[in-house]
Each structure stands twice: as structure tokens, then as C-alpha cells.
C-alpha distance (Angstrom), angle and dihedral (degrees) to the residues before:
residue distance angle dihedral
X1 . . .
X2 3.79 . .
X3 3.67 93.1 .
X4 4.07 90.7 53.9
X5 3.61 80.2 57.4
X6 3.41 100.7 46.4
X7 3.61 89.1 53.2
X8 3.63 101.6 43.0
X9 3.51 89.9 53.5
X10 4.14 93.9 43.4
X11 3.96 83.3 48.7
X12 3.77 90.3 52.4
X13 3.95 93.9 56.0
X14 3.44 91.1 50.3
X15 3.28 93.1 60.7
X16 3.93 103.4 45.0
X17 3.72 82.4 44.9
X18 3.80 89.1 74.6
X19 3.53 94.0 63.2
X20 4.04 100.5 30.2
X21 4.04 122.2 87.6
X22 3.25 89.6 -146.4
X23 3.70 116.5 105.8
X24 4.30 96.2 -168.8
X25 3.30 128.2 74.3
X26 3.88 128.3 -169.8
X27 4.27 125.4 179.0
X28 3.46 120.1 178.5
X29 3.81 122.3 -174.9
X30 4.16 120.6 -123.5
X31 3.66 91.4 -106.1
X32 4.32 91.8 41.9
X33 3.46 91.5 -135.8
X34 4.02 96.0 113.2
X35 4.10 115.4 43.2
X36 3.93 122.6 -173.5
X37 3.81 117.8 -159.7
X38 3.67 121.8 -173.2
X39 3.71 123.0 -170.4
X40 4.01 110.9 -165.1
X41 3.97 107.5 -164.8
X42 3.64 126.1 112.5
X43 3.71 92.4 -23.6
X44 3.38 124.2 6.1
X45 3.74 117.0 -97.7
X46 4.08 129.4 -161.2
X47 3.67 140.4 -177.5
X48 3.48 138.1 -177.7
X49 3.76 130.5 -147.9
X50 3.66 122.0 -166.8
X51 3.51 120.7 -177.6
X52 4.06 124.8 -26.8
């Protein structure tokens, strides 16, 4: 279920990211133990951080 989630939400940025000028993207969940960073320059670049 968390990966549906993580995807939805990864899916979601990509899409806003078409119409954003902003090249940096940062999602945190409520609890801040998961963080999603997405870096859109020549290709588009992710990372995940879960826990410390």
C-alpha cells in the first residue's frame, strides 16, 4: 500500500512539474519519517529517504 502511495504521489509531481518553474521538489510525510526529493534537470533525478 505504501508503494501505491509513493507512486501516486511521485506521479502527481510529475505532473505539476510541467507547469511549475521550479526545478526542486521536496515531500515530506506527516510523521517525517519518509522524504521524496525530485531533481528535474536534464533527466529527472529522485531519491528517497527513509528514516535517519
Amino acid at each position: 500500500m505504501k508503494k501505491i502511495k509513493l507512486f501516486t504521489c511521485l506521479f502527481l509531481l510529475w505532473g505539476i512539474s510541467n507547469y511549475a518553474q521550479k526545478k526542486n521538489f521536496e515531500v515530506t510525510s506527516p510523521n517525517g519519517e519518509l522524504k521524496v526529493s525530485i531533481n528535474l534537470g536534464d533527466k529527472i533525478y529522485y531519491s528517497i529517504l527513509a528514516g535517519n
